[in-house]
N, CA, C and O atoms as CSV, one atom per row, in Angstrom:
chain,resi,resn,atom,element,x,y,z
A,1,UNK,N,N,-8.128,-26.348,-14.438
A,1,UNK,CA,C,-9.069,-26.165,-13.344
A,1,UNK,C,C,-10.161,-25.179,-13.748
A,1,UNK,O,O,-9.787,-24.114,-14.241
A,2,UNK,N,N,-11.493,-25.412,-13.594
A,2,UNK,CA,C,-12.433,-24.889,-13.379
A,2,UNK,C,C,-13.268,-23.471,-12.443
A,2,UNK,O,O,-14.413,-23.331,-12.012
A,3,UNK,N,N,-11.815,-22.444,-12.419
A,3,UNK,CA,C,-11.915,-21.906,-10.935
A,3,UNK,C,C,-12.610,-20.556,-11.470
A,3,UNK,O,O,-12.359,-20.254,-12.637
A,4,UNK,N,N,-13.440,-19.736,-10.745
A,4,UNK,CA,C,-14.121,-18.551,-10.703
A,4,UNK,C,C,-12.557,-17.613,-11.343
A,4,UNK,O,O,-11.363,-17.626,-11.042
A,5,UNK,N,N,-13.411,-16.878,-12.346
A,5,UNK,CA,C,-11.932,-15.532,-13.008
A,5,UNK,C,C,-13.078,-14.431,-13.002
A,5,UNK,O,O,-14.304,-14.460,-12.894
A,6,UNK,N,N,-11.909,-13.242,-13.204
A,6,UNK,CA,C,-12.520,-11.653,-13.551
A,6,UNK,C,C,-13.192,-11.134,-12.040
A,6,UNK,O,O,-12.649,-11.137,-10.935
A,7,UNK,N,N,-14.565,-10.694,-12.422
A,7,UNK,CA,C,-14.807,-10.274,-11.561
A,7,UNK,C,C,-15.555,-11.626,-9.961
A,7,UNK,O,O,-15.960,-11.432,-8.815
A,8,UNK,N,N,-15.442,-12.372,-10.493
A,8,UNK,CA,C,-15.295,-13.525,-8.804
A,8,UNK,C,C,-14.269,-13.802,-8.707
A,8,UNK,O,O,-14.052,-14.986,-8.446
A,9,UNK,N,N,-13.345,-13.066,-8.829
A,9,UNK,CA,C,-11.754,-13.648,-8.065
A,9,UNK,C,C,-11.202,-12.372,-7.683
A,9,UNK,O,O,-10.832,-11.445,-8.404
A,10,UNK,N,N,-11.212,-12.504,-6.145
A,10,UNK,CA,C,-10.967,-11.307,-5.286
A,10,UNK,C,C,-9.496,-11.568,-4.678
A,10,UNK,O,O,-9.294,-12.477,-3.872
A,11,UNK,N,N,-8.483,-10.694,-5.132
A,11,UNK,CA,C,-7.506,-10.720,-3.910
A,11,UNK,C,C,-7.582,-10.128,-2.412
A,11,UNK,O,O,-8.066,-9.086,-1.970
A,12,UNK,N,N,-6.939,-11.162,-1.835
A,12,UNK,CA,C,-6.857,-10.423,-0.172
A,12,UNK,C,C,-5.507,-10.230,0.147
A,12,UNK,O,O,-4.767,-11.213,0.202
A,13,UNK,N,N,-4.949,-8.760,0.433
A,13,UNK,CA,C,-3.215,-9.203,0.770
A,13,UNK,C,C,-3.602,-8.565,2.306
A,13,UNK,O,O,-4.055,-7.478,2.663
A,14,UNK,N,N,-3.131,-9.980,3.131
A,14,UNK,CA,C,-3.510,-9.488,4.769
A,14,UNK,C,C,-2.375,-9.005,5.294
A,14,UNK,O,O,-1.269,-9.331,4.861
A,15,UNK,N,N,-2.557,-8.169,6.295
A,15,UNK,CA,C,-1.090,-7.501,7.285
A,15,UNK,C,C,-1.633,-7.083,8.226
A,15,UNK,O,O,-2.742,-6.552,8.160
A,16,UNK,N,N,-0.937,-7.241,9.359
A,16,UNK,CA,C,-0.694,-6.561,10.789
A,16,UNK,C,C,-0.055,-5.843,10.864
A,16,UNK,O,O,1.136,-6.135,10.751
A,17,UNK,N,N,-0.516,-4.201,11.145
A,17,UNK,CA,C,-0.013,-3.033,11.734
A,17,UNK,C,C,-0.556,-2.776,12.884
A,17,UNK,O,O,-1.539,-3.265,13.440
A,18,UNK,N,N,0.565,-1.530,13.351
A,18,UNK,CA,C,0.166,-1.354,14.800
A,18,UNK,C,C,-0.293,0.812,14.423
A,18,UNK,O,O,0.473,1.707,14.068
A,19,UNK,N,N,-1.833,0.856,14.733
A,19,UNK,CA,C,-1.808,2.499,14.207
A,19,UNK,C,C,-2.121,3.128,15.306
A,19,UNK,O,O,-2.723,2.729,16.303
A,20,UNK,N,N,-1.500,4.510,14.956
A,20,UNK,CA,C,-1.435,5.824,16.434
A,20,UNK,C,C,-3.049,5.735,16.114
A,20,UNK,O,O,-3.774,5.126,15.326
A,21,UNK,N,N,-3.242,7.015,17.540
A,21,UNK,CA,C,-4.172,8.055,17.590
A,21,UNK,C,C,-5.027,8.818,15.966
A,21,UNK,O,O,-6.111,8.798,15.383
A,22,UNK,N,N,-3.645,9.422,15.847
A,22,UNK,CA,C,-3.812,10.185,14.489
A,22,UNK,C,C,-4.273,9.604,13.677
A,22,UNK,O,O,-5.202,10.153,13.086
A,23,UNK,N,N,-3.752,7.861,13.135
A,23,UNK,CA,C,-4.530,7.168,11.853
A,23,UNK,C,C,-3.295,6.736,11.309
A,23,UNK,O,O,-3.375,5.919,10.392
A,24,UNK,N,N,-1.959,7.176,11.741
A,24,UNK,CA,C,-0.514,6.825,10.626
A,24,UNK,C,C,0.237,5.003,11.491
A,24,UNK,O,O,0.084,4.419,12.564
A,25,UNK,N,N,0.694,4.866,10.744
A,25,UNK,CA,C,1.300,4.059,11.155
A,25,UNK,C,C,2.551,3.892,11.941
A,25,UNK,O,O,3.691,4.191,11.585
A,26,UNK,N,N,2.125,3.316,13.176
A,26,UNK,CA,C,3.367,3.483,14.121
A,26,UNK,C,C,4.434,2.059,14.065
A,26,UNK,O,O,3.968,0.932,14.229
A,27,UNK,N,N,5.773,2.281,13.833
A,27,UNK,CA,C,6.844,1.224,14.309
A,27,UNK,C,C,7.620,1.376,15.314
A,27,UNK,O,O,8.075,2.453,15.702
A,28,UNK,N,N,7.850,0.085,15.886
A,28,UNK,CA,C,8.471,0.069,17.092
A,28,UNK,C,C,10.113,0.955,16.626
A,28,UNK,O,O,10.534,1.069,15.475
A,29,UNK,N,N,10.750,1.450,17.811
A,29,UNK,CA,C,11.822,2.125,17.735
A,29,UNK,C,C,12.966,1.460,17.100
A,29,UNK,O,O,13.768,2.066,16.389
A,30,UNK,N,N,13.063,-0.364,17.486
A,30,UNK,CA,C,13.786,-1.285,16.470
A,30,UNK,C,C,12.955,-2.870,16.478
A,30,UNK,O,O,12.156,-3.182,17.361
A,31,UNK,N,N,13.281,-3.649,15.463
A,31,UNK,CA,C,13.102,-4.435,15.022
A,31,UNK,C,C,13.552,-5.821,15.675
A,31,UNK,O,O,14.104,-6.570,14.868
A,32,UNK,N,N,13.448,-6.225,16.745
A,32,UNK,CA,C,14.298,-7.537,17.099
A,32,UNK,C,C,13.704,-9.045,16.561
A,32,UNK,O,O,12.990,-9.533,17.438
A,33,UNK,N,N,13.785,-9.708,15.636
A,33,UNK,CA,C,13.201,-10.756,15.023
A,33,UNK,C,C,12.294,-10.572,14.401
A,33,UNK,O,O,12.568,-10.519,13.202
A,34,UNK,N,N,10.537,-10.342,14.802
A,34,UNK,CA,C,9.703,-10.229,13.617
A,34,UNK,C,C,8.656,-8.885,14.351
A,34,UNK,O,O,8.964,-8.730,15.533
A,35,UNK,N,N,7.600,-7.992,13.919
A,35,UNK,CA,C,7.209,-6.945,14.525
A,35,UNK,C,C,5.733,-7.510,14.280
A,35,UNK,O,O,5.337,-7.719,13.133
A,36,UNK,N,N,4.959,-7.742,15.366
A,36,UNK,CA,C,3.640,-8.141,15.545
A,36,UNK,C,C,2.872,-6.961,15.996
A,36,UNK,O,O,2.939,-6.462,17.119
A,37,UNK,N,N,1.826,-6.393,14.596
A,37,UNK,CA,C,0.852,-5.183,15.264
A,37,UNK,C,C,-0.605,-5.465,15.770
A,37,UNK,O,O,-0.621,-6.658,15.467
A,38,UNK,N,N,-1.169,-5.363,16.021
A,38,UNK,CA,C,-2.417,-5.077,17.261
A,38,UNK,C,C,-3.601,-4.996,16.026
A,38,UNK,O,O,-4.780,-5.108,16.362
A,39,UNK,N,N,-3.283,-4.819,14.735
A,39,UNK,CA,C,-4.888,-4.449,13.851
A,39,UNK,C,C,-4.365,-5.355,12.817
A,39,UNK,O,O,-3.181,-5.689,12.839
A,40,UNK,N,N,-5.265,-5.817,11.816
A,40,UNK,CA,C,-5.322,-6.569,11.050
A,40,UNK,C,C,-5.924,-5.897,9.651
A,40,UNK,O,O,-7.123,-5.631,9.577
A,41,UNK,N,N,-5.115,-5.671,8.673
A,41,UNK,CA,C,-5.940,-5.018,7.481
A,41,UNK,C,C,-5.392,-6.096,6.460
A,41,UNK,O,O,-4.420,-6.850,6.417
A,42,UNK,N,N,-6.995,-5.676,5.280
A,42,UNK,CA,C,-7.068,-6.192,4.611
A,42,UNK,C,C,-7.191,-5.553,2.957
A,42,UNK,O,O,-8.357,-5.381,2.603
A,43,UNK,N,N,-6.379,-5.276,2.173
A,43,UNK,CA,C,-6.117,-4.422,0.689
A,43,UNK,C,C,-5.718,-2.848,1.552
A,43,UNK,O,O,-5.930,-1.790,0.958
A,44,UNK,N,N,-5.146,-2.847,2.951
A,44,UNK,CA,C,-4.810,-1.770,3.512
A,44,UNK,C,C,-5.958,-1.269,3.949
A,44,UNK,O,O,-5.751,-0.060,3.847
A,45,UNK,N,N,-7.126,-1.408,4.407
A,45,UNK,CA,C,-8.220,-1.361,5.077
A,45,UNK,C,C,-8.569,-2.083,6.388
A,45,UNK,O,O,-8.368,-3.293,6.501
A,46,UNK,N,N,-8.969,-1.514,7.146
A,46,UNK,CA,C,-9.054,-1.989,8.516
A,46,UNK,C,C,-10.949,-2.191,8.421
A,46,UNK,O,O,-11.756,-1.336,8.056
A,47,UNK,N,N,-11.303,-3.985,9.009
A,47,UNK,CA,C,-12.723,-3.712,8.620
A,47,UNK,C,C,-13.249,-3.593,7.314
A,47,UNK,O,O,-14.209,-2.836,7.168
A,48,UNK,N,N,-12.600,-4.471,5.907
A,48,UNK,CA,C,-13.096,-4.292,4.889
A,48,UNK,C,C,-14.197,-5.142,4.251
A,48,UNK,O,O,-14.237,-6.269,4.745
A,49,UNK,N,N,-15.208,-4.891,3.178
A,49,UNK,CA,C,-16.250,-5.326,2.925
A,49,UNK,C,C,-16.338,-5.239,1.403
A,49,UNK,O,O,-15.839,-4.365,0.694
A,50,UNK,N,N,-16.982,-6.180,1.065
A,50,UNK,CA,C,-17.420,-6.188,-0.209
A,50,UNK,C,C,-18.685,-6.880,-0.213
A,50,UNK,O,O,-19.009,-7.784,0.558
A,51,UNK,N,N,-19.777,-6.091,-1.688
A,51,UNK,CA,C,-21.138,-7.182,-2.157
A,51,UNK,C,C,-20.517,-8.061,-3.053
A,51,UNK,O,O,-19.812,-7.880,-4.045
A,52,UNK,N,N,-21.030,-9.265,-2.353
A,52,UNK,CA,C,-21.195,-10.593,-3.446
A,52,UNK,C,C,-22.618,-11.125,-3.723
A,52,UNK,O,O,-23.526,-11.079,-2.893
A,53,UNK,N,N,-22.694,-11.481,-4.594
A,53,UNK,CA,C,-23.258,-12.760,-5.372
A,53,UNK,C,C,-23.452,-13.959,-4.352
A,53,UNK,O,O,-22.565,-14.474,-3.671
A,54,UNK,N,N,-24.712,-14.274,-4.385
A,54,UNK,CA,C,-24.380,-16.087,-4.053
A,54,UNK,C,C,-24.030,-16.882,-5.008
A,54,UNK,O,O,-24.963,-17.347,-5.663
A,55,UNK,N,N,-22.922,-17.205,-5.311
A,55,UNK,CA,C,-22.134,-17.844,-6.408
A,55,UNK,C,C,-20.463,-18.061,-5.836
A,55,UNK,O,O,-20.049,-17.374,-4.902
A,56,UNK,N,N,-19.715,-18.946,-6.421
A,56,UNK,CA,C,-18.290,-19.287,-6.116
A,56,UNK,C,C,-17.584,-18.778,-6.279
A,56,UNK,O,O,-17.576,-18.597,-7.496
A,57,UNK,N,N,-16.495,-18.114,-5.680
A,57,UNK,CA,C,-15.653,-17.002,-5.670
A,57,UNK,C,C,-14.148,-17.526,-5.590
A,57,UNK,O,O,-13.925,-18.264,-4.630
A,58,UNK,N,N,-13.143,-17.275,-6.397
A,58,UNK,CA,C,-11.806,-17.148,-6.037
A,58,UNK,C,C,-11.149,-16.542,-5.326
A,58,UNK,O,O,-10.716,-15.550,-5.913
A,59,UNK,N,N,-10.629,-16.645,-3.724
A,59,UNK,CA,C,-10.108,-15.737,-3.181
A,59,UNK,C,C,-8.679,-16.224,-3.336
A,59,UNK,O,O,-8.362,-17.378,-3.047
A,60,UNK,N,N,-7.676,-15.165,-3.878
A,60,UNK,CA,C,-6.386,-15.409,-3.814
A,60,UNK,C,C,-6.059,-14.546,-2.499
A,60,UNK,O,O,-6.404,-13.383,-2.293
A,61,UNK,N,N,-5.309,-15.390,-1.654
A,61,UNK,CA,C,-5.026,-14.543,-0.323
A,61,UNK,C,C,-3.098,-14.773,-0.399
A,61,UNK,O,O,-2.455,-15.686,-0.918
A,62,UNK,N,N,-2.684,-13.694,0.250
A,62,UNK,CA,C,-0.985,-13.254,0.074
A,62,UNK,C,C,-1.147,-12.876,1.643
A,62,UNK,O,O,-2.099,-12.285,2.153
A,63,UNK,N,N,-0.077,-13.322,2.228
A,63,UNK,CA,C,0.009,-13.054,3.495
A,63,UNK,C,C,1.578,-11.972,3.787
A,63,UNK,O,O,2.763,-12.287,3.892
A,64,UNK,N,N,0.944,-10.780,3.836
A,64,UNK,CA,C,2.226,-9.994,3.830
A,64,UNK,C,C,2.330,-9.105,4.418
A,64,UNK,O,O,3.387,-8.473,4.401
């Protein structure tokens, strides 16, 4: 395959946390089946950005 490498191939590892006041990360007191948080980060950034190129990009995305 022909796919964008190096610097056009960006990983994304996405996750849902749920964060206090302070900025830390809050968990529920227990765990019953799966724990769904309220913010969405992305490389552990809430609201993240990058400059690109107009050109074709590899995004490898991990959902974790």
């Amino acid at each position: 395959l022909d796919l964008p490498r190096k610097k056009f191939e960006i990983p994304l590892l996405i996750q849902d946390r749920t964060i206090s006041r302070d900025g830390s990360l809050k968990y529920p007191d227990r765990i019953v089946g799966q724990f769904t948080g309220d913010t969405i980060l992305v490389n552990g950034k809430v609201l993240p950005y990058t400059n690109v190129r107009v050109t074709r990009y590899r995004l490898r995305i991990l959902n974790g």
